[in-house]
TIRO-2110 file (N, C-alpha, C; in Angstrom, 1 decimal):
// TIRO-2110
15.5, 22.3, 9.3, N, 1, A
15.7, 21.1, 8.5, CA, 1, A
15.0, 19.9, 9.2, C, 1, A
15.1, 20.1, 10.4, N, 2, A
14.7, 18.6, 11.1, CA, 2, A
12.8, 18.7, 11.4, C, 2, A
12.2, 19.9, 11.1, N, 3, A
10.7, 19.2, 11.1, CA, 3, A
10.5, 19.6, 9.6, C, 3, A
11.5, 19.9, 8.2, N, 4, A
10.9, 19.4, 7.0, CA, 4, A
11.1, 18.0, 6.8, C, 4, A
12.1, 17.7, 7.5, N, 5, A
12.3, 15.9, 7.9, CA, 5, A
11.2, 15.2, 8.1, C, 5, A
10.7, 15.7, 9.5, N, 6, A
9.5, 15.0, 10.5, CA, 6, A
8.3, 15.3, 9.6, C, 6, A
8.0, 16.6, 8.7, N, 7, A
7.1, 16.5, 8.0, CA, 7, A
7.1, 15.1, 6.8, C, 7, A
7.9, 15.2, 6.1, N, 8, A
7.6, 14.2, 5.0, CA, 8, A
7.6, 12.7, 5.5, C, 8, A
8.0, 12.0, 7.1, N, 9, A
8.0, 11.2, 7.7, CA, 9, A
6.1, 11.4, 8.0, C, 9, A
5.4, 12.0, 8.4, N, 10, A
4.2, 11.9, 8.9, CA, 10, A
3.6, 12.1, 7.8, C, 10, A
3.8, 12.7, 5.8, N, 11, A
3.2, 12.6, 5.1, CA, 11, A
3.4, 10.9, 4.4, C, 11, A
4.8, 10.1, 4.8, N, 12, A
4.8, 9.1, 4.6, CA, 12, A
3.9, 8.3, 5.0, C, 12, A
3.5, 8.0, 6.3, N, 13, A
3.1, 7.7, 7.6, CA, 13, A
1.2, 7.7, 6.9, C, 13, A
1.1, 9.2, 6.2, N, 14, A
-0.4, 9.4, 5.7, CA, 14, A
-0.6, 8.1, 4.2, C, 14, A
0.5, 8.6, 3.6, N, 15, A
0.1, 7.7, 2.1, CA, 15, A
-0.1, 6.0, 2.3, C, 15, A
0.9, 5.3, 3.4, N, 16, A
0.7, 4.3, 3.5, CA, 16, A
-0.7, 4.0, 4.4, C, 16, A
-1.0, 4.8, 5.2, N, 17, A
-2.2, 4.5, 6.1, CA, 17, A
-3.6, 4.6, 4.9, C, 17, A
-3.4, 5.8, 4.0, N, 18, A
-4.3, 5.7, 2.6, CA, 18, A
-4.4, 4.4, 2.3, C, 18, A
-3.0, 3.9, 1.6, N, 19, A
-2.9, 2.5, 0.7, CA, 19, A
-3.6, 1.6, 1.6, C, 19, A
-3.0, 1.5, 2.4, N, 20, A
-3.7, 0.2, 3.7, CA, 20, A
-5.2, 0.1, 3.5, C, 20, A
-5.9, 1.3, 4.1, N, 21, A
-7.2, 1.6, 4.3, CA, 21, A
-7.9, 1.3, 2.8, C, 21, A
-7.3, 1.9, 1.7, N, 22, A
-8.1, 2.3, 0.6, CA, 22, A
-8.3, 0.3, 0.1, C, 22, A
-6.8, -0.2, 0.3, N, 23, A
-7.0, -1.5, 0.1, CA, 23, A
-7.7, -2.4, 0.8, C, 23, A
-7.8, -2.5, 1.9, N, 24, A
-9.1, -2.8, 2.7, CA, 24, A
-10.6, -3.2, 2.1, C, 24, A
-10.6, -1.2, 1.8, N, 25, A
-11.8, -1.3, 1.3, CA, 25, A
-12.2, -1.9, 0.4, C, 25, A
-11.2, -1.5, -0.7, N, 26, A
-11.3, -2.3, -2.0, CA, 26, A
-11.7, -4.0, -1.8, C, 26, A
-11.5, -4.8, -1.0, N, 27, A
-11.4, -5.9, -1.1, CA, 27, A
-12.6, -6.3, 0.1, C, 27, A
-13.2, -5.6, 0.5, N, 28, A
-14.8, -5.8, 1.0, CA, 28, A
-15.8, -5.0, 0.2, C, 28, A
-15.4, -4.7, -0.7, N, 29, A
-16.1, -4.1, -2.1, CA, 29, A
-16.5, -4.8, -3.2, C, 29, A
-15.5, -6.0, -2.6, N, 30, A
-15.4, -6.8, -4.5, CA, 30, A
-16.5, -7.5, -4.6, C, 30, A
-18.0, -7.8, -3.6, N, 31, A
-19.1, -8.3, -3.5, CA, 31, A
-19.9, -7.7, -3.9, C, 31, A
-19.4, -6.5, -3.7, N, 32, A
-21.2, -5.7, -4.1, CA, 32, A
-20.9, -5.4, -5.0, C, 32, A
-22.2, -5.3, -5.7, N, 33, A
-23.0, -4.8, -7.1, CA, 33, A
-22.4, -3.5, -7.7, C, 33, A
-22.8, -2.7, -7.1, N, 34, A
-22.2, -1.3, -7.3, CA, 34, A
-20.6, -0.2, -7.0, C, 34, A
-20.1, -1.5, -6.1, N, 35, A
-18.8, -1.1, -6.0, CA, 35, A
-17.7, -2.3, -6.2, C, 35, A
-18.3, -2.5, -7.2, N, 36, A
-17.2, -3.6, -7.7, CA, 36, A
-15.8, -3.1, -8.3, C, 36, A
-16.0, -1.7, -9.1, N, 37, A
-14.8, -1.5, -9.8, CA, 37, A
-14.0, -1.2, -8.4, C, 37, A
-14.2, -0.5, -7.2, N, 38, A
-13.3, -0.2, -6.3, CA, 38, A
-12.0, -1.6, -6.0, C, 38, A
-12.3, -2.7, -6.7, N, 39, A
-11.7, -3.7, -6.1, CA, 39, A
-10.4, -4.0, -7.6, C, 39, A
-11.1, -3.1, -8.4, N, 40, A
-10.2, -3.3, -10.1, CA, 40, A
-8.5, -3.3, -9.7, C, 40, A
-8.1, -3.8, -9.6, N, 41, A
-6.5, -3.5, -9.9, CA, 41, A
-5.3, -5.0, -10.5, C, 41, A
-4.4, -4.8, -10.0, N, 42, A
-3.6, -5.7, -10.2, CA, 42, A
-2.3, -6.2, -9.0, C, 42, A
-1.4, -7.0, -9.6, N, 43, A
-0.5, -7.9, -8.4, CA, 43, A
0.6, -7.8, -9.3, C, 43, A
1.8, -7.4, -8.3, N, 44, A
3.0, -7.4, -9.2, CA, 44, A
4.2, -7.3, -8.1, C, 44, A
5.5, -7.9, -8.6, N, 45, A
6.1, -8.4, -8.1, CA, 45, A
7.3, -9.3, -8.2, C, 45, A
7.7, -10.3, -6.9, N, 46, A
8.2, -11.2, -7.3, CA, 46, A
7.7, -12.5, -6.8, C, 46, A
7.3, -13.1, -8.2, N, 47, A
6.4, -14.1, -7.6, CA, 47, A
6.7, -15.2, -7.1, C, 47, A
8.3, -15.6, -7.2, N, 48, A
8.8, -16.9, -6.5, CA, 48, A
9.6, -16.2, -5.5, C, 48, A
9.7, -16.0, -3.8, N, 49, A
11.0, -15.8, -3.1, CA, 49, A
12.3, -16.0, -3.5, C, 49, A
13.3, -15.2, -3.5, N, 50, A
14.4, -15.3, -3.7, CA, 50, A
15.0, -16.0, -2.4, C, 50, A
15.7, -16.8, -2.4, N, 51, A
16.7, -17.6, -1.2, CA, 51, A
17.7, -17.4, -1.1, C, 51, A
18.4, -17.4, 0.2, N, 52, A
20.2, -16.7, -0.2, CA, 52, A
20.6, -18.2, 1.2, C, 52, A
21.0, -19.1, 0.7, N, 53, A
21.3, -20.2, 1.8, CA, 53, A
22.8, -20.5, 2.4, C, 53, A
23.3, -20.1, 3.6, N, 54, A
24.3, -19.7, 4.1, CA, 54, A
25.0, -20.8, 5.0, C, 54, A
24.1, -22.1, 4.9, N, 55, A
24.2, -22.8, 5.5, CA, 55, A
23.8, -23.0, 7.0, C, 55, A
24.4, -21.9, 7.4, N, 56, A
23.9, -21.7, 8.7, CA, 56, A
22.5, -20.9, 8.6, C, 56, A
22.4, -19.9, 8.1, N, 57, A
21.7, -19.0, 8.1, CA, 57, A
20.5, -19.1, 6.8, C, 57, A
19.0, -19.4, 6.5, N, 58, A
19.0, -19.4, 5.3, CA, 58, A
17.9, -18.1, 4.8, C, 58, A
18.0, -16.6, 4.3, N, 59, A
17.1, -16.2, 4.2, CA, 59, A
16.7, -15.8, 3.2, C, 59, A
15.2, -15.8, 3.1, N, 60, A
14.2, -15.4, 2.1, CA, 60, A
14.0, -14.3, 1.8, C, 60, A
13.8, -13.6, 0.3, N, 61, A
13.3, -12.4, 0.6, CA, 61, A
12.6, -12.0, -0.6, C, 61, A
11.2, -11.9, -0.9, N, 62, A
10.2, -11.5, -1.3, CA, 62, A
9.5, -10.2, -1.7, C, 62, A
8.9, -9.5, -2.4, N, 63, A
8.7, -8.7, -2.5, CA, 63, A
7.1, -8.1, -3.2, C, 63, A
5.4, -8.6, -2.9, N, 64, A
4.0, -8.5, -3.3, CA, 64, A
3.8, -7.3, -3.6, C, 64, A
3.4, -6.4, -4.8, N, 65, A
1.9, -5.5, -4.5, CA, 65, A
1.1, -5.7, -5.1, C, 65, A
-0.2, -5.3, -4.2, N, 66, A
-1.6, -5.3, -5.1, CA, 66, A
-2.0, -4.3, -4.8, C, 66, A
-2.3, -3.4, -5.5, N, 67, A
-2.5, -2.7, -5.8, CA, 67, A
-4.2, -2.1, -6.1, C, 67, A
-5.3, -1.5, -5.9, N, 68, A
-6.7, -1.3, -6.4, CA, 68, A
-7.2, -0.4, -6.6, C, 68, A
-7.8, 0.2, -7.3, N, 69, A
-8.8, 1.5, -7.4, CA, 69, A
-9.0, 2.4, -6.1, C, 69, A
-9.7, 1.4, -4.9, N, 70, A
-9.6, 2.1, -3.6, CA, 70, A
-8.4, 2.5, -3.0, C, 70, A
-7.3, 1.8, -3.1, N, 71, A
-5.9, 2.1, -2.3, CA, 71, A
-5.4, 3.6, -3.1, C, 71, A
-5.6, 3.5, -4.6, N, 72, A
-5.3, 4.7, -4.9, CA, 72, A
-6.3, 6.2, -4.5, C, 72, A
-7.2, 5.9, -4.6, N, 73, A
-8.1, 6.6, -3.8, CA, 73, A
-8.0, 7.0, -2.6, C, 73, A
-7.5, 5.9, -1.7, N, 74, A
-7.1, 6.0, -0.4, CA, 74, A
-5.9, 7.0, -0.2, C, 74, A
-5.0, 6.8, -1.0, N, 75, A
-3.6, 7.5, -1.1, CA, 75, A
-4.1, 9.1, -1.3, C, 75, A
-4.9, 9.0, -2.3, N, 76, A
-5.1, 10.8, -2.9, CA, 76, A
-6.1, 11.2, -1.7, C, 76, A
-6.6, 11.2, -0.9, N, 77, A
-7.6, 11.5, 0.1, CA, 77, A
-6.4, 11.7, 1.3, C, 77, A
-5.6, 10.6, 1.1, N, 78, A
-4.6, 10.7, 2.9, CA, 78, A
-3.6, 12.0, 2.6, C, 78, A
-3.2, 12.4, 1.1, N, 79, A
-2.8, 13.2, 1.0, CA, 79, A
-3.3, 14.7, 0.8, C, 79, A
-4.3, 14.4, 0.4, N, 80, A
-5.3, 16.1, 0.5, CA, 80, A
-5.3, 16.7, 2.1, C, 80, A
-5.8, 15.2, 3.1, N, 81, A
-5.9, 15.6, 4.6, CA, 81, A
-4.7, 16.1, 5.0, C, 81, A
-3.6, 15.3, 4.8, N, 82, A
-2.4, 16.1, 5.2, CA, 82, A
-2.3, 17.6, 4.8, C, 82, A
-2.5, 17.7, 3.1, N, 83, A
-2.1, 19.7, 2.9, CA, 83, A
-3.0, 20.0, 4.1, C, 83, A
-4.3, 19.4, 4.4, N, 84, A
-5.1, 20.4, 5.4, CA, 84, A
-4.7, 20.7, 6.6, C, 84, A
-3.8, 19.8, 7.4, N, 85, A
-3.3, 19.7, 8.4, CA, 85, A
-2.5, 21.1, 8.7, C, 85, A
END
């Protein structure tokens, strides 16, 4: 039980490193000519912070995605490498 655990922790570990990377890319893509759709996506969310004010304490809490063509790309690629692992 404890490395089908550690497994799906290091396939998590893959999909986010995908998203990251693929979004990256996406967004030094959105200049060029021919890879512009890599940068297609959208933003969703919450758009104003929520505030919880305790007087003492006051905290925020938020929640952005953007999402793009490459990040999804990035995700399906980090997860093929993984089966190969």
């Amino acid at each position: 039980m404890a490395t089908r655990e550690k497994n799906i922790w290091i396939l998590m570990v893959f999909i986010l490193s995908g998203l990251v990377i693929g979004g990256l890319i996406g967004e030094f893509t959105k200049d060029v000519d021919f890879l512009w759709w890599l940068s297609y996506g959208q933003s969703f969310g919450l758009s104003a912070p929520i505030e919880l004010d305790l007087n003492i304490v006051q905290i925020s809490f938020g929640l952005m995605f953007k999402i793009n063509v490459a990040s999804i790309l990035g995700m399906i690629i980090a997860v093929f490498i993984y089966k190969k692992i």
